[in-house]
C-alpha positions as CSV (number, residue, x, y, z in Angstrom):
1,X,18.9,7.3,7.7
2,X,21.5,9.6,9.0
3,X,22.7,10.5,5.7
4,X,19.3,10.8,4.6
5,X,19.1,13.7,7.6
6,X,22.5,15.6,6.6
7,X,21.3,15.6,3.0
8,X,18.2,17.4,3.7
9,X,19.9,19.5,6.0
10,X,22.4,20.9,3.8
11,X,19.6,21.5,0.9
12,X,21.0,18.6,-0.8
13,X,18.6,16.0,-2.7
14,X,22.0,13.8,-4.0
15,X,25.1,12.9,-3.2
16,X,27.9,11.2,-5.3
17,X,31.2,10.1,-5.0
18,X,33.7,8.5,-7.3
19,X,37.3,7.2,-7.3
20,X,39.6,7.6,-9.7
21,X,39.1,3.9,-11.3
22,X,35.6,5.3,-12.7
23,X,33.4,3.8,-10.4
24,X,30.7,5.9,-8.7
25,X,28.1,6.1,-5.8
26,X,24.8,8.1,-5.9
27,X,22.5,8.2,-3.2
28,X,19.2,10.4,-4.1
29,X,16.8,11.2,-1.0
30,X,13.5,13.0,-2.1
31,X,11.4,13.8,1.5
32,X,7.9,13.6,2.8
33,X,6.1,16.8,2.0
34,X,4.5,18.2,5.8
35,X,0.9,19.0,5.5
36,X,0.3,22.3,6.0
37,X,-3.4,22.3,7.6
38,X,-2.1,19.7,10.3
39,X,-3.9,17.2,9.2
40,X,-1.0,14.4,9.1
41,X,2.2,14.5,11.3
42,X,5.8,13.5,9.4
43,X,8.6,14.6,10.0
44,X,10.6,16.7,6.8
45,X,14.2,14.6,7.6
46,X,12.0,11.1,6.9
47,X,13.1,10.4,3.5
48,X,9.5,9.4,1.7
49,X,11.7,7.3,-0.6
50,X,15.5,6.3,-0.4
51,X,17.6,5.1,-3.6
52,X,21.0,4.0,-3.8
53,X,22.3,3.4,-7.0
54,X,26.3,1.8,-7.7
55,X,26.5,3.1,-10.9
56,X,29.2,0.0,-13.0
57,X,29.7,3.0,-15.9
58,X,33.3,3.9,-16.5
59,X,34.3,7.9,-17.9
60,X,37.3,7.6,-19.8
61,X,39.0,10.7,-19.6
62,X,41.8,12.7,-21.5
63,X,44.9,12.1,-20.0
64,X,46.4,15.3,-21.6
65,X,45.2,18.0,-24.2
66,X,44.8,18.0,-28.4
67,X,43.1,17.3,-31.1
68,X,40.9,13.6,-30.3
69,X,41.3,11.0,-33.2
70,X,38.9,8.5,-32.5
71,X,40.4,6.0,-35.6
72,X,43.9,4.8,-36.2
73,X,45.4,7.5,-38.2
74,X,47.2,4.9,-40.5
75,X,44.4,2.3,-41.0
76,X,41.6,4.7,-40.9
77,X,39.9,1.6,-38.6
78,X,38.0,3.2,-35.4
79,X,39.6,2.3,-32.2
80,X,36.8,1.6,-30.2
81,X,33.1,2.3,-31.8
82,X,30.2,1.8,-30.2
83,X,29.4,-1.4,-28.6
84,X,32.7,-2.5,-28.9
85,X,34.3,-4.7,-26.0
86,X,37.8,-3.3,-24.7
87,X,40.5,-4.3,-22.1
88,X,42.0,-2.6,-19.1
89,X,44.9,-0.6,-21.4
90,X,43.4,-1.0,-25.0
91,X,43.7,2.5,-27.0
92,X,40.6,3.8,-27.5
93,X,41.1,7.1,-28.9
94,X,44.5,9.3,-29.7
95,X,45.3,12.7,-28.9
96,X,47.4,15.0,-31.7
97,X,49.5,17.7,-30.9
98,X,51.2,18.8,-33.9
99,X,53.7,15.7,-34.4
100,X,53.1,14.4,-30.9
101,X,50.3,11.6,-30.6
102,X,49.4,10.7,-26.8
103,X,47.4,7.0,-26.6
104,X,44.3,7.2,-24.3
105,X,43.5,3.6,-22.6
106,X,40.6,2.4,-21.5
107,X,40.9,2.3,-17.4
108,X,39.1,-1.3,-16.9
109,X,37.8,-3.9,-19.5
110,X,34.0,-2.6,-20.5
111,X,31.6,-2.0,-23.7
112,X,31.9,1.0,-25.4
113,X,28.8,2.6,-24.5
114,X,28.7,6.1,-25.3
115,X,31.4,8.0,-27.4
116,X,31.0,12.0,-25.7
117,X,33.3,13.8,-27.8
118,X,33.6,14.2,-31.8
119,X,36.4,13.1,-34.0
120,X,38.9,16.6,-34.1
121,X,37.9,17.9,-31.8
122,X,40.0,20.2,-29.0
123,X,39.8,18.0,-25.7
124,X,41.2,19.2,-22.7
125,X,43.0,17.8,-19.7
126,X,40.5,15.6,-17.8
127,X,37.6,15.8,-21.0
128,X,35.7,12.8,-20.6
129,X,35.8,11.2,-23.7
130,X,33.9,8.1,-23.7
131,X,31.9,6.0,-21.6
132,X,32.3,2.0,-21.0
133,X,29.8,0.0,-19.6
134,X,31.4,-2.9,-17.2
135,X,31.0,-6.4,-18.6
């Protein structure tokens, strides 16, 4: 309820917070409208309606900056398509600088859910990249 309280008073409807394994915390707070005619006492800082969500999603990010390769470069396979099941370390998508190739890992075992960025594309430091669903 307190929470609820500093939310409202700081003109927030949401807060979230994250760590840097990917996992995040969102609480939304939407309050009680007051009646204007006076009709019906409540008090604005009663949340009508609290939700707390753990959200199990995982952002992989770029760990560096180039051009993302999101298949092996010498087998032409994809690293890690859609719906795909990875591990904690896996490569799941390459960066290219010129001659240099940097491995991005997945962070914790998941599904591939979402792929955010597109095959040659620039990505820069901290870009997320993909998202894995926990399994």
């Amino acid at each position: 309820m307190q929470i609820s309280q500093w939310l409202h008073a700081a003109g927030l409807s949401s807060l979230e917070l994250s760590n840097t394994q990917g996992m995040h915390f969102r609480i939304c707070v939407e309050t009680a409208e007051i009646p204007t005619d006076g009709s019906e006492q409540h008090n604005a800082l009663e949340p009508s309606s609290l939700s707390i969500q753990a959200e199990t999603d995982v952002t992989v990010t770029a760990p560096y900056f180039g051009h993302l390769l999101l298949h092996n470069p010498a087998t032409k396979e994809a690293l890690a398509p859609v719906g795909s099941s990875v591990c904690t370390g896996a490569v799941v998508a390459i960066l290219e600088i010129e001659d240099v190739t940097i491995p991005v890992t997945a962070s914790s075992n998941g599904i591939v859910a979402d792929v955010l960025a597109k095959e040659g594309e620039l990505i820069g430091y901290g870009q997320p990249i993909l998202t894995l669903q926990s399994s």
